[in-house]
N, C-alpha and C positions, 0 to 999 in steps of 0.2 A: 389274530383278532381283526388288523387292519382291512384281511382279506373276506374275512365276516361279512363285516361290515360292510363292505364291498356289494358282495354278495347279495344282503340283504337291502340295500337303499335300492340297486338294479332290480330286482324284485319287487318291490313296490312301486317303483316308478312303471314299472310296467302294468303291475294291477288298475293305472289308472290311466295309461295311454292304450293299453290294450282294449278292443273297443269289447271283446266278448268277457274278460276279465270285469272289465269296469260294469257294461250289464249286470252281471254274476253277484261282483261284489256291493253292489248299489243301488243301479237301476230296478233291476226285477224288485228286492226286498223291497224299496223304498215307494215302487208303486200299488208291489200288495199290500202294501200294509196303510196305503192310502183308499184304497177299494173298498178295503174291508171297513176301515174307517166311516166311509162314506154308504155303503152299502149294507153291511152285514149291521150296523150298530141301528140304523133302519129296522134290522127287521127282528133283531135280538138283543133290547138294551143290555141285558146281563153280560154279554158279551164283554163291553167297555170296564168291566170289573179287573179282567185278564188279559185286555188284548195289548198294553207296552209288553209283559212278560210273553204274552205269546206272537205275536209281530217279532220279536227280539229269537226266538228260538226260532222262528219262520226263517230269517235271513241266514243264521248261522249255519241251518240244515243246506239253504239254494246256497250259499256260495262253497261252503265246503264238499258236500258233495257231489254236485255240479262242475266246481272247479277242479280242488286239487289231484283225483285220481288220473281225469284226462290228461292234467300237468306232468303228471310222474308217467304214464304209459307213451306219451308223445316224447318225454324225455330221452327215454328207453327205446323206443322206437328209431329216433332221427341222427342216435349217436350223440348225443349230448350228453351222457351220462359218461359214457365211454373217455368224452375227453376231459370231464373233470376225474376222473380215474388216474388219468396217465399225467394229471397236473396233480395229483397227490391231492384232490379232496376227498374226504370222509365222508362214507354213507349217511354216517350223522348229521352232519351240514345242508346235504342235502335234503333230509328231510326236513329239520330244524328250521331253514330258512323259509322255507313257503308255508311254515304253520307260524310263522312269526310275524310274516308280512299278512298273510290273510287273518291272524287273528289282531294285525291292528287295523286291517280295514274295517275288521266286526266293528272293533270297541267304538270307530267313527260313524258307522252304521247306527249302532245302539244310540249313544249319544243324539243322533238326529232324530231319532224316533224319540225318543225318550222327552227333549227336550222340544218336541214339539204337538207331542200328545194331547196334553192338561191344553193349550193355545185352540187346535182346531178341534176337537173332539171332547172335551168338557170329560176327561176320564181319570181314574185314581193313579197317581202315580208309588213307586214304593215307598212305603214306611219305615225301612229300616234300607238305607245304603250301601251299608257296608257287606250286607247277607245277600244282597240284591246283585253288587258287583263279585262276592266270592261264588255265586250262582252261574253265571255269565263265566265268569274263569274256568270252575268244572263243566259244563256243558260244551265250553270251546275245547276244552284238553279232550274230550271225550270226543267230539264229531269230529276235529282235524284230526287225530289217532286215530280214527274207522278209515277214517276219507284214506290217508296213506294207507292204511293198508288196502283198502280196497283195491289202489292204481297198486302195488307192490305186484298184488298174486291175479290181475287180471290179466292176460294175455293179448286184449284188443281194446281198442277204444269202445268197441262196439258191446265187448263182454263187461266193461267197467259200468258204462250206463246201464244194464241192466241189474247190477250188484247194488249201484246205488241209488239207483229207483227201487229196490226192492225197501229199504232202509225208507228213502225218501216219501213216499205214499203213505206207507201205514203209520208213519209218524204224523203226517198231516192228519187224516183222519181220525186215530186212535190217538194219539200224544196229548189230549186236553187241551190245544191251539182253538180248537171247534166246538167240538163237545166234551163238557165235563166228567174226567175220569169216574165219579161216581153214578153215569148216567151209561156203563158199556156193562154188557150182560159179564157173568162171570168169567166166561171163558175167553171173551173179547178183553179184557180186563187184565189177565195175567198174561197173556201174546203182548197188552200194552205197556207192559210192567220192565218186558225184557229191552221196551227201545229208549235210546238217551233221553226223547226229546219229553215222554214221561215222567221220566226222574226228574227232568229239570223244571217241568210245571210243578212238582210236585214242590220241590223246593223253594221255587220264585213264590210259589200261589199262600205255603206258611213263613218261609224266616221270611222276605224279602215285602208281601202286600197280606200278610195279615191277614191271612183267611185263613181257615181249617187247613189242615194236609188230610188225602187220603190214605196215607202211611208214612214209614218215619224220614223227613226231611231230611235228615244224618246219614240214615242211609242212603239216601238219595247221591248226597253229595258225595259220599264215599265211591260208592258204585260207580260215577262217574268222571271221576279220578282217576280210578283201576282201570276202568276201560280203558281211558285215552292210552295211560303208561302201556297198561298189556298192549295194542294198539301197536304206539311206537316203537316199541323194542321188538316187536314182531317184525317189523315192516323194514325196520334195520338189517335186523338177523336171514330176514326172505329175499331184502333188497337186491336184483338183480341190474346189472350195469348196462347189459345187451342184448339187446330180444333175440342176436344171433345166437346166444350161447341160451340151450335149453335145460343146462344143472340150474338147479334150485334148492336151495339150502331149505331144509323143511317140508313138510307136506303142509300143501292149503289149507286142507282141513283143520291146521293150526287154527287161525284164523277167526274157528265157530270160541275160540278160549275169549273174548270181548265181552261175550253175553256170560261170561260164568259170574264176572262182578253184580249184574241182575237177577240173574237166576240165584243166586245167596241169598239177595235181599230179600225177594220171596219166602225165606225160609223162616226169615226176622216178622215176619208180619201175616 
């Protein structure tokens, strides 16, 4: 536990001296979400309806998938991995640990947005807390569980950023952050259905600020549960220690099983 521990304060301390970490975790969200603030509630007051819950899902998507795949591929890359190996650490630790540290930089993140919304931007904040932070928890277990696995079954730093730009785009776009999921044509709609940042508007938007849901908030949160866990224990089970050694427990294609907790939900609605 000591060595946990360990582990995990070194981590963190690094997410905030590391100057591309600290961007990642802070900077970036914390300036878009001032732009948009300042810009976009200009030009679409309805906007300010949803943008704490979506500003909040904004940051979660730039620092998890921005950061932690690169984290796990450079890990593996530079021999790092290698010599927590031969120190008798647990594949699990090392995932564990950098979804623990970057999901308490989120909750610092959120809090700042949150707690300075209603001050500069005159906008609604949520009505029910508790549905609000158990929203925030599944959305986080869901996008660090993709992020690992995405750095798991990449082979390049260069193939990871494209894995989680694919994820990362149409979630901006399509995810409800922008335009409301009831305003994307049918087909646009269930392609929105299958990514986190969806399910988590859907669910910030009824249990959390008391607007309608466009389908069932329960599921929502369920689904993005499942993902993160299916996620984890993928990225464990794929976990590879040395970019020398080319066995790989699994096929990648594992990997497509994340979106089966969305595509159910589909089934439900």
């Amino acid at each position: 536990m000591t060595a946990f521990l360990n582990h995990f304060s070194f981590e963190f301390r690094t997410g905030i001296r590391n100057r591309q970490l600290l961007f990642l975790n802070y900077l970036f969200p914390i300036i878009f979400y001032l732009m948009m603030g300042f810009i976009m509630l200009g030009i679409n007051p309805l906007f300010g309806n949803t943008m704490v819950p979506a500003m909040i899902v904004f940051a979660v998507l730039a620092a998890c998938l921005m950061g932690i795949p690169e984290f796990i591929v450079r890990g593996r890359e530079s021999g790092i991995f290698r010599s927590y190996k031969i120190n008798g650490v647990p594949a699990a630790s090392i995932m564990a640990v950098p979804a623990l540290t970057t999901g308490t930089h989120l909750l610092i993140v959120s809090i700042l947005i949150t707690a300075s919304a209603r001050p500069l931007f005159d906008v609604p904040l949520p009505l029910n807390w508790a549905y609000f932070a158990l929203t925030f928890i599944a959305l986080t277990t869901s996008i660090v569980g993709i992020s690992m696995l995405i750095g798991v079954i990449s082979p390049s730093t260069n193939f990871q950023v494209i894995l989680s730009q694919l994820i990362f785009i149409p979630s901006v776009l399509l995810g409800g952050m922008m335009i409301p999921f009831s305003m994307l044509p049918d087909a646009a709609g269930k392609i929105a259905r299958l990514l986190p940042a969806t399910q988590a508007m859907n669910a910030f938007n009824d249990l959390a600020m008391g607007y309608p849901a466009d389908f069932n908030p329960w599921i929502s949160l369920v689904a993005l549960v499942a993902s993160g866990l299916i996620a984890f224990f993928l990225a464990i089970y794929m976990f590879n220690w040395d970019s020398k050694n080319s066995e790989q427990r699994g096929n990648k294609l594992l990997a497509l099983l994340v979106l089966l907790p969305f595509a159910i939900g589909l089934l439900f609605n």
